[in-house]
C-alpha positions as CSV (number, residue, x, y, z in Angstrom):
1,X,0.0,0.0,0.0
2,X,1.1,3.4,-0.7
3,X,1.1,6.2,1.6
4,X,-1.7,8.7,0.7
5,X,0.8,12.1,0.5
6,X,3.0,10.3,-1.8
7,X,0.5,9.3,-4.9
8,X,0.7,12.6,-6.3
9,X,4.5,13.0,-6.1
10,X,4.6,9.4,-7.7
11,X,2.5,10.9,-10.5
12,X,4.5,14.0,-11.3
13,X,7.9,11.7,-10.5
14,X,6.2,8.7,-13.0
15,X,5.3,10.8,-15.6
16,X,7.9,14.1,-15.7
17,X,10.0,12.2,-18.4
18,X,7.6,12.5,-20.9
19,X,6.1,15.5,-19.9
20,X,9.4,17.3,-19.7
21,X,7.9,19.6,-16.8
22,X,7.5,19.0,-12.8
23,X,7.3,22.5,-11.6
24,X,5.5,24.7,-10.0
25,X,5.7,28.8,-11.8
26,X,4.4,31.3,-10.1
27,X,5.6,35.2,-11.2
28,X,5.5,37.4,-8.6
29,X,5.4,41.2,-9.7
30,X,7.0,43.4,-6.8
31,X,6.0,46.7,-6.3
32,X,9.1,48.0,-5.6
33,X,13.1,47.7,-7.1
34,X,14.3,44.3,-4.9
35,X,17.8,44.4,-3.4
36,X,19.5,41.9,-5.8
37,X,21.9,40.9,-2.5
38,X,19.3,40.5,-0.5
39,X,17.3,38.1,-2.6
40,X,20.6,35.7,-3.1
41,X,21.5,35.9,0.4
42,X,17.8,35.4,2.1
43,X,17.5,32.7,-1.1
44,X,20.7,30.8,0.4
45,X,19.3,31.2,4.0
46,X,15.9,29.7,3.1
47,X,17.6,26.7,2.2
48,X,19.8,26.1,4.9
49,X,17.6,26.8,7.6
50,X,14.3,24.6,6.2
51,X,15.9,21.0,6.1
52,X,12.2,20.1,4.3
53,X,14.1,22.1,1.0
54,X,17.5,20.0,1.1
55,X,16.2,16.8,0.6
56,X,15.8,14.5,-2.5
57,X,13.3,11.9,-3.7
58,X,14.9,8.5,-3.9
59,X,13.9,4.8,-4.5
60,X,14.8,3.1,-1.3
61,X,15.9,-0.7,-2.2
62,X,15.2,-1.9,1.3
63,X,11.9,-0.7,1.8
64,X,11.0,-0.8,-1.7
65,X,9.1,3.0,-1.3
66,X,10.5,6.5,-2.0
67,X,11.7,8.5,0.6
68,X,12.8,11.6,1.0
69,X,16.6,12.1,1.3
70,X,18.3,14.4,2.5
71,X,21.9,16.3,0.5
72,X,25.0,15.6,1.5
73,X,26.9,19.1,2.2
74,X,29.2,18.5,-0.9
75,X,25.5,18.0,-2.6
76,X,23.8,21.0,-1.3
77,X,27.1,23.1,-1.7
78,X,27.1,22.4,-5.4
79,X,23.3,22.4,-5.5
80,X,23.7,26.1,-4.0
81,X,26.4,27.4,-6.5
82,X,24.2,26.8,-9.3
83,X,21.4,28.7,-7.9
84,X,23.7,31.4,-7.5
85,X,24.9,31.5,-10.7
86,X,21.4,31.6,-11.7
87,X,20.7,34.4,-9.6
88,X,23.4,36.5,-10.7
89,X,21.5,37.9,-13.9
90,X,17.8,38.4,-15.4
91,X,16.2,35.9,-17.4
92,X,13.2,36.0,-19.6
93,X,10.1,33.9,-18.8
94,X,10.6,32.2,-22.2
95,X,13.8,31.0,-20.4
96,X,11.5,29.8,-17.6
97,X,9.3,28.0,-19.7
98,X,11.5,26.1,-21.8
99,X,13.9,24.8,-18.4
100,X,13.5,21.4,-17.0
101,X,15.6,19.9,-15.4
102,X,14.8,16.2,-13.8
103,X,13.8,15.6,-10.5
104,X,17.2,15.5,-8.1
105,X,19.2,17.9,-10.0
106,X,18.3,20.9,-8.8
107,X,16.5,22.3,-5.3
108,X,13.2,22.0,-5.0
109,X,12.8,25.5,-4.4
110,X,14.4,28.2,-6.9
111,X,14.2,31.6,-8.1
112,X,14.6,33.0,-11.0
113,X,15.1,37.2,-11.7
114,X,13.0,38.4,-14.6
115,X,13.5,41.9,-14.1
116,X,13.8,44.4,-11.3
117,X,10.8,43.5,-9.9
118,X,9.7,40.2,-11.2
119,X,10.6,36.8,-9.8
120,X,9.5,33.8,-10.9
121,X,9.1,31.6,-8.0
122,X,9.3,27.6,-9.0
123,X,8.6,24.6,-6.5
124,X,9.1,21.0,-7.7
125,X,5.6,19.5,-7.9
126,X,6.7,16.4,-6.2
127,X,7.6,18.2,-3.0
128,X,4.0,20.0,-2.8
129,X,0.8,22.0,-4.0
130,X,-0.1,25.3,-4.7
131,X,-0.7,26.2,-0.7
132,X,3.0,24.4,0.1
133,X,3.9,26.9,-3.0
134,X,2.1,29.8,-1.5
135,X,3.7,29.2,1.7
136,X,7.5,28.1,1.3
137,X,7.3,31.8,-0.9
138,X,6.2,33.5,1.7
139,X,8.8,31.8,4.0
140,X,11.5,33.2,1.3
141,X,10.1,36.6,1.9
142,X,10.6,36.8,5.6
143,X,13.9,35.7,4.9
144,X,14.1,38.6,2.5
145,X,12.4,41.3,4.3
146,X,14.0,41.0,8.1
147,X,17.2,43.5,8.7
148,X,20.5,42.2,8.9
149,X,20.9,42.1,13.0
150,X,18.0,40.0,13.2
151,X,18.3,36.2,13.3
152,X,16.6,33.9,11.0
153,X,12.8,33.9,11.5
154,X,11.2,30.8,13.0
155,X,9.4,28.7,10.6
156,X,5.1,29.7,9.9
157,X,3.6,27.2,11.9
158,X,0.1,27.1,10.4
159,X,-2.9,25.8,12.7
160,X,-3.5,21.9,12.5
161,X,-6.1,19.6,14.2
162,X,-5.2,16.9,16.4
163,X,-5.6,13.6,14.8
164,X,-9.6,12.7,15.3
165,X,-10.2,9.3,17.5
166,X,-10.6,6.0,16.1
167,X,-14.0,5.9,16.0
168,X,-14.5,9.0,13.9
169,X,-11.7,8.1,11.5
170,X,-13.8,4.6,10.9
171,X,-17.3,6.3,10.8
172,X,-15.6,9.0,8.2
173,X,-14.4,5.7,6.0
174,X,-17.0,4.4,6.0
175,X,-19.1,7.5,5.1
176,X,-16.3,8.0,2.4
177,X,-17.0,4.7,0.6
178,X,-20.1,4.9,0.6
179,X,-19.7,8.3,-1.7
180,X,-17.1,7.4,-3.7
181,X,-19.4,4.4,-4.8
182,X,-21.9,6.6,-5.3
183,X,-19.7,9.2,-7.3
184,X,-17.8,6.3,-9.8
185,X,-21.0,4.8,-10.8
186,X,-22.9,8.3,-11.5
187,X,-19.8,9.1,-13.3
188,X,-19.0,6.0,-15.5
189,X,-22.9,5.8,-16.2
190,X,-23.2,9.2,-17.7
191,X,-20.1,9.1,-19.7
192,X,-21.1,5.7,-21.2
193,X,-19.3,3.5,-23.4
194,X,-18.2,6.2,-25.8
195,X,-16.6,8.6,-23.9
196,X,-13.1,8.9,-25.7
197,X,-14.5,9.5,-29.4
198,X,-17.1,12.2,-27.5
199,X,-14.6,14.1,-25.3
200,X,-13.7,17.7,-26.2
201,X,-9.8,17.1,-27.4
202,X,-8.1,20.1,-28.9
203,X,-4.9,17.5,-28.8
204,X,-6.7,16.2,-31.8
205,X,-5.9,12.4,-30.8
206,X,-1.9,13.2,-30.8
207,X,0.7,10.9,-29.1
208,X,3.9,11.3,-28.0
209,X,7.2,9.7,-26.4
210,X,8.6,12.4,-24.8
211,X,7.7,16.0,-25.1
212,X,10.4,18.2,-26.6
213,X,8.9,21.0,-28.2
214,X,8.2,23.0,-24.6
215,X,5.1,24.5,-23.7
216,X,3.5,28.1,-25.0
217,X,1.8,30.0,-21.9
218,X,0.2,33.4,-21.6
219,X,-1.6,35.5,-18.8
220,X,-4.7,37.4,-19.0
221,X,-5.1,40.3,-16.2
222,X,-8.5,40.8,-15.1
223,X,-8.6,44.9,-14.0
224,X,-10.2,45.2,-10.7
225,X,-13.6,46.2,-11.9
226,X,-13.7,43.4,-14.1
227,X,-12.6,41.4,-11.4
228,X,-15.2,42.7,-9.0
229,X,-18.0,43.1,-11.8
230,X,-17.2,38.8,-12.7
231,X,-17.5,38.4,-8.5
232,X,-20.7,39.9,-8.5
233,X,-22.1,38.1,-11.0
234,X,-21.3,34.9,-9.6
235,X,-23.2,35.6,-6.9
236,X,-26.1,37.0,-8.6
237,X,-25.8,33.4,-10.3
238,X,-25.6,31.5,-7.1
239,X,-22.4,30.5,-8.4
240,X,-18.2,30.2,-7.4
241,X,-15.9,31.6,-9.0
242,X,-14.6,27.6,-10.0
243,X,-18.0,26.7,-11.3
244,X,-18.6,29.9,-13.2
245,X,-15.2,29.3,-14.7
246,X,-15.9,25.4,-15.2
247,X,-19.1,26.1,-17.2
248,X,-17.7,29.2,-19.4
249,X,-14.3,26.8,-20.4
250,X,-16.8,23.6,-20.7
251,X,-18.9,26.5,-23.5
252,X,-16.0,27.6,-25.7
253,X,-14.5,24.3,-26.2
254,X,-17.9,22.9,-27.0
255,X,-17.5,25.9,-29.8
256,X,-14.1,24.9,-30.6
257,X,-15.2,21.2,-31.4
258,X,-19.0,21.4,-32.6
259,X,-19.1,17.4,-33.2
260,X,-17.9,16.7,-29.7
261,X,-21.2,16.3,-26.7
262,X,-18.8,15.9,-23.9
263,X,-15.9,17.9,-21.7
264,X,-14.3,16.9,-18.7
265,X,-12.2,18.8,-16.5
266,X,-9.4,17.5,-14.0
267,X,-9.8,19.7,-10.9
268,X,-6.4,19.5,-8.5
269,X,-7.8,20.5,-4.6
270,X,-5.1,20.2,-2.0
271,X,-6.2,17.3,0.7
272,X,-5.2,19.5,3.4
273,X,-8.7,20.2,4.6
274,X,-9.8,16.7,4.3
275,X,-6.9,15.8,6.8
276,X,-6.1,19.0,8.8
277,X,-3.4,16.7,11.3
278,X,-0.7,17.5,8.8
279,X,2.0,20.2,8.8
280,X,2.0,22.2,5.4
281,X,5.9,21.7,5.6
282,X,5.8,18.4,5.4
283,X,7.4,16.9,2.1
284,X,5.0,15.5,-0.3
285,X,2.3,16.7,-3.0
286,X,-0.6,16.0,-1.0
287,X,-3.4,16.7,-3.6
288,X,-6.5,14.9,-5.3
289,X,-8.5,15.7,-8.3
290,X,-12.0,15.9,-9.0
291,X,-13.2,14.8,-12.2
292,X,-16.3,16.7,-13.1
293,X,-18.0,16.3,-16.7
294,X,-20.2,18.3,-18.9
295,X,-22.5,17.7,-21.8
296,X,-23.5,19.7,-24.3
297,X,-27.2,19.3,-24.3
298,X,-27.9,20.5,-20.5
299,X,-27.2,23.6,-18.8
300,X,-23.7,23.9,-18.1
301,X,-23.7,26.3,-15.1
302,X,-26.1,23.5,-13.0
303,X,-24.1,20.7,-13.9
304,X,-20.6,22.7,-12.7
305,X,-22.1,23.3,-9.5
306,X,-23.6,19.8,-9.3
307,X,-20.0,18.5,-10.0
308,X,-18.7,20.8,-7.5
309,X,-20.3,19.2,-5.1
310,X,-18.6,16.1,-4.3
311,X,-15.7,17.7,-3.3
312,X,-17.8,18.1,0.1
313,X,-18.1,14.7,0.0
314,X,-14.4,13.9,0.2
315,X,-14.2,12.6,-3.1
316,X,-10.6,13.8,-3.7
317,X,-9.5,12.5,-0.8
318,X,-11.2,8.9,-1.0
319,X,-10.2,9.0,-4.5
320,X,-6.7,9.3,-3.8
321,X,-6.6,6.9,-0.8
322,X,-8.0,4.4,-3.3
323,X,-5.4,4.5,-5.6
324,X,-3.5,4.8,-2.8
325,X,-4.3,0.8,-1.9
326,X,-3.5,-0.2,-5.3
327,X,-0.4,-1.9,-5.5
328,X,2.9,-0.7,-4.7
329,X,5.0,2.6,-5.6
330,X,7.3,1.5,-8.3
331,X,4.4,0.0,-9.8
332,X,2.0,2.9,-9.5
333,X,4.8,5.6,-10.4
334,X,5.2,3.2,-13.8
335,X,1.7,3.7,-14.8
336,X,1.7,6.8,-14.3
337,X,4.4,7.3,-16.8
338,X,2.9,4.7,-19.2
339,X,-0.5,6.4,-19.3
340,X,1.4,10.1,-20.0
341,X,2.3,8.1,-23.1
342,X,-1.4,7.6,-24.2
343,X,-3.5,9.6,-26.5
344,X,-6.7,11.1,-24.7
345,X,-9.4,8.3,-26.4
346,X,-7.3,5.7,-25.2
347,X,-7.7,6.1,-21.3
348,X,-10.4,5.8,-19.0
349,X,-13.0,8.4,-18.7
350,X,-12.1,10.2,-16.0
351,X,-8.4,10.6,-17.6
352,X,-10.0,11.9,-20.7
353,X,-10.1,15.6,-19.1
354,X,-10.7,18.3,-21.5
355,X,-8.6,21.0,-19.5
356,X,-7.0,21.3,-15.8
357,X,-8.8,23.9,-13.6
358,X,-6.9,25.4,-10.9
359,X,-8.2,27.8,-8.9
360,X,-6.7,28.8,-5.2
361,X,-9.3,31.3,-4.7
362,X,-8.1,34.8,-3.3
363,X,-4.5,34.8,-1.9
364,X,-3.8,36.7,1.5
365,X,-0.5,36.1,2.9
366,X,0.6,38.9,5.0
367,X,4.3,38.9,3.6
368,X,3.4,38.8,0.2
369,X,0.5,41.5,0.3
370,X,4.0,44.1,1.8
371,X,5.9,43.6,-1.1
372,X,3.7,42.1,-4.1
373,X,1.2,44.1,-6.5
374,X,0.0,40.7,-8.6
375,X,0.6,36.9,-8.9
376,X,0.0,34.2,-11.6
377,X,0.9,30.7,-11.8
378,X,1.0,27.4,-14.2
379,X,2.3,24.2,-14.0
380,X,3.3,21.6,-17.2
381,X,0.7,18.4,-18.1
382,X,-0.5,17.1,-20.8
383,X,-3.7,18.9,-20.8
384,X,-4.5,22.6,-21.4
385,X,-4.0,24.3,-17.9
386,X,-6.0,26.9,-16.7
387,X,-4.7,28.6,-13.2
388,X,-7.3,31.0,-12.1
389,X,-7.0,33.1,-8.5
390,X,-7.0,36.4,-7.4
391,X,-4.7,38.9,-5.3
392,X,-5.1,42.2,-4.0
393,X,-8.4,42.3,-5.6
394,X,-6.8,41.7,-9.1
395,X,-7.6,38.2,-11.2
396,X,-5.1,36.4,-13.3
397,X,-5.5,33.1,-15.6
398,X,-2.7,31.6,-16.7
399,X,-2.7,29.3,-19.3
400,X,-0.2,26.8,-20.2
401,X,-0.4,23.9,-23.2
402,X,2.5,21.4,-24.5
403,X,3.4,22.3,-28.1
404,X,4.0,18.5,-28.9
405,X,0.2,17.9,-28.4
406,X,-1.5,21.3,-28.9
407,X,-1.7,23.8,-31.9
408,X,-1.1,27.1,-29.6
409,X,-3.3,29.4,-31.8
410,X,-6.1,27.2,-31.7
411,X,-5.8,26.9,-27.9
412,X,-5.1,30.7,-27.3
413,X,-8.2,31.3,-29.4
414,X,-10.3,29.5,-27.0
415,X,-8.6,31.2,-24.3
416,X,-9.1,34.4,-25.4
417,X,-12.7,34.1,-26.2
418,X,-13.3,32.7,-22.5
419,X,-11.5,35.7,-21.2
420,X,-13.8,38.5,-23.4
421,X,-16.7,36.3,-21.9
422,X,-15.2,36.6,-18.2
423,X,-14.7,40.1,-18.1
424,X,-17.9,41.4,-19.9
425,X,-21.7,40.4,-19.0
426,X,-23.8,39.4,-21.7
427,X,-24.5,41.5,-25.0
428,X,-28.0,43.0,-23.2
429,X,-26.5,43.9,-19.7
430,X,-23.3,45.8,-21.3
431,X,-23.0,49.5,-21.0
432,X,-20.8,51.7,-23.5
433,X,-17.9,49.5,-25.3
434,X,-15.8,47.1,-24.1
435,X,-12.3,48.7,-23.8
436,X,-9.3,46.7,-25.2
437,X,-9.0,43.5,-22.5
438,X,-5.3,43.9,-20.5
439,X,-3.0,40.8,-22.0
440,X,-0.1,40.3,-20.2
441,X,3.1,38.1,-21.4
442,X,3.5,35.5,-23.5
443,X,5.9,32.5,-24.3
C-alpha cells in the first residue's frame, strides 16, 4: 500500500519524463526595485535553515518505497552554487518555460530574476501543492524582508487539528466509501461506453514519447472592476468563481469542437482540509482531483455546481486513498508514466479531461500583500492548464499547453474568447464599449 501524501509526487515523478515539466511557476510582480543581494543571500538562508528544502526523492531498495533524502553538504554546496549563478542575472520567462531539469538535479525550491521587480518563484511538484507553493514563498520573503541584525525567522507554523479518535476516522471511512461508490458509478454511467471518441480534445488524438517541443503559456489580467464586476455576478448566479469558470471553459470548447457532446475537466484540490493533522511543511504533494464532466445538451452552469459538489463529500480525498491501496509505488509511479504516453481516447473516462482547472481562490498572505502588486501561476501536463486566482483584488488566468500535443493558436483562441466572456456580461446587460481586454506576457 502506498502512503496517501506520496501518490501525487509518484504521479509527477512517474510521468515528468515524458512531460518534460515537474514545476511549479508562479511570477511574482514586486511593487518596488528588490535588493538583488538580498534576494541571493535570504535565497541561500531559506535553504539552509528549512531542512524540508535539502532533501531529494529516492527509490529506497530496502523498503521498496520512496523517501525523502536528505543532501549531503558536498551535494547541497554544489546544489547552491548553481542557484547562485542563476541568480546572478535576469532571465526572460521564455527561459523559464523552456527549463527542465529532472527531479534530483536541482533544489526544489528556486528563483529565477525576470526583471527588477519580477521573480519567478518555482517549487518541484513532487515536494507539494499550490498552498505548500504559496507558503514556502512567503517563508523566502521573511527571509528577505528582516534587517540584517535579526536572526533567522522561525518557521510559519500554520494551525492543524489533532488527529480525530478511532471511531471518527472509521465512521468518516465508511461514510467515504459509501460516496465514492456513489460518485464512480454516477460518473461512468453518464459518460457511457463512448466517452473517448465524444470528449472535447483540442490534442486532436496526438501521441507522444517524450515531449520536446516545450510549452507556450500566456496571462490574461483581469482589471479590478472586471474582477469585482465577474464576483458579483457569480453571486447573482448563485455561483463560485470555480463553477462559473468550469461552465464558461466547458462553452467555448464545445465551440471549438462542434461534433464533440462531452468535456471533462481535471480539478487539483489540495487534501489538506480533508486531513487537517498535517504540517504544510511536510514533504510530499498531498493533492486529489476531481473529475467533473459536462455535456453539451444541459445547462452547463447546473451541472458545474452539481459536479462541484462532491468535493464536500471527500471525493478527492477517497479517491486518492483508493489508488493509494493499489499496488505498490514503483508499480503505480510506472503507470503513471505509461498512461502520459497515451492519447486522450485511449484512457479511462475520467483521464479523458478536457482542461485542468486550478483555482486557489483569493490569496492573503501577509508577507506577500507588503511587497507584491500581482501573482499568476502554471504548471506543465498534458492537458491545457487553466490557473485562475486572485490577489489584491486583481484576477489572473494563466494558461499553459504542450506544443507537442496542442496547436497554440487554436488553444489561445479559445482562451481568449473565454477571457472576453469573463470580463464582460452578456451582450444586453453591457453598457458603453468594451475597452481593449489587459494581456499580459506570453511565451
Amino acid at each position: 500500500m502506498v502512503q496517501p501524501d506520496k501518490v501525487s509526487s509518484l504521479f509527477i515523478y512517474g510521468a515528468e519524463e515524458v512531460v518534460r515539466g515537474n514545476s511549479m511557476v508562479c511570477t511574482c510582480h514586486f511593487a518596488h526595485d528588490l535588493d538583488l543581494a538580498r534576494v541571493r543571500s535570504s535565497y541561500d538562508e531559506l535553504i539552509r535553515n528549512r531542512p524540508e528544502l535539502r532533501v531529494n526523492w529516492q527509490y529506497q531498495q530496502a523498503t521498496k518505497s520512496y523517501e525523502w533524502v536528505p543532501f549531503s553538504a558536498a551535494e547541497l554546496t554544489t546544489l547552491l552554487a548553481r542557484e547562485q549563478a542563476s541568480l546572478s542575472r535576469f532571465h526572460t520567462f521564455e527561459e523559464v518555460v523552456a527549463d527542465y531539469s529532472p527531479t534530483n538535479e536541482r533544489l526544489l525550491v528556486r528563483l529565477t530574476l525576470l526583471d527588477a521587480r519580477t521573480v519567478a518563484f518555482e517549487v518541484n511538484h513532487t515536494l507539494t501543492n499550490a498552498d505548500g507553493g504559496l507558503y514556502w514563498m512567503q517563508e523566502w520573503l521573511r527571509f528577505y524582508e528582516r534587517t540584517p541584525h535579526e536572526g533567522p525567522p522561525e518557521p510559519t507554523v500554520l494551525p492543524v487539528s489533532p488527529r480525530p479518535a478511532w471511531w471518527r476516522r472509521l465512521g468518516l471511512a465508511l461514510v467515504g466509501i459509501f460516496w465514492l461508490c456513489a460518485y464512480l458509478l454516477s460518473f461512468l454511467r453518464r459518460a457511457g461506453k463512448h466517452s473517448g471518441a465524444e470528449t472535447v480534445d483540442l490534442s486532436h488524438g496526438r501521441r507522444v514519447e517524450v515531449q520536446r517541443k516545450g510549452y507556450a503559456c500566456k496571462t490574461y489580467v483581469f482589471s479590478p472592476e472586471q474582477t469585482q464586476s465577474l464576483v458579483s455576478r457569480c453571486k447573482q448566479e448563485g455561483l463560485t468563481v470555480t463553477e462559473k469558470f468550469v461552465a464558461l471553459v466547458a462553452a467555448k470548447l464545445f465551440e471549438a469542437q462542434p461534433d464533440r457532446r462531452r468535456v471533462c475537466v481535471s480539478i487539483p484540490i489540495g487534501l489538506s482540509a480533508y486531513d487537517p493533522h498535517r504540517p504544510m511543511s511536510a514533504p510530499g504533494n498531498y493533492t486529489g482531483s476531481l473529475f467533473v464532466q459536462l455535456f453539451r445538451d444541459q445547462p452547463l452552469h447546473r451541472q458545474a455546481k452539481a459536479g462541484l459538489k462532491w468535493a464536500r463529500r471527500r471525493i478527492p480525498y477517497s479517491m486518492t486513498r483508493l489508488l493509494a491501496m493499489v499496488g505498490n509505488e514503483a508499480k503505480l509511479g510506472q503507470a503513471f508514466a505509461d498512461k502520459a504516453r497515451s492519447p486522450l481516447a485511449e484512457r479511462g473516462p475520467m483521464e479523458q479531461y478536457s482542461f485542468a482547472l486550478s483555482s486557489p481562490g483569493v490569496v492573503r498572505l501577509p508577507a506577500l500583500e507588503r511587497h507584491c502588486t500581482q501573482l499568476s501561476a502554471h504548471t506543465y501536463s498534458q492537458t491545457i492548464f487553466i490557473g485562475v486566482g486572485t490577489f489584491r483584488g486583481v484576477m489572473t488566468m494563466e494558461v499553459c499547453a504542450a506544443r507537442d500535443l496542442f496547436d497554440e493558436a487554436e488553444v489561445f483562441q479559445v482562451t481568449d474568447a473565454i477571457f472576453e466572456t469573463a470580463c464582460w456580461p452578456p451582450a444586453g446587460q453591457r453598457q458603453g464599449s468594451a475597452p481593449t481586454p489587459p494581456l499580459a506576457r506570453r511565451a
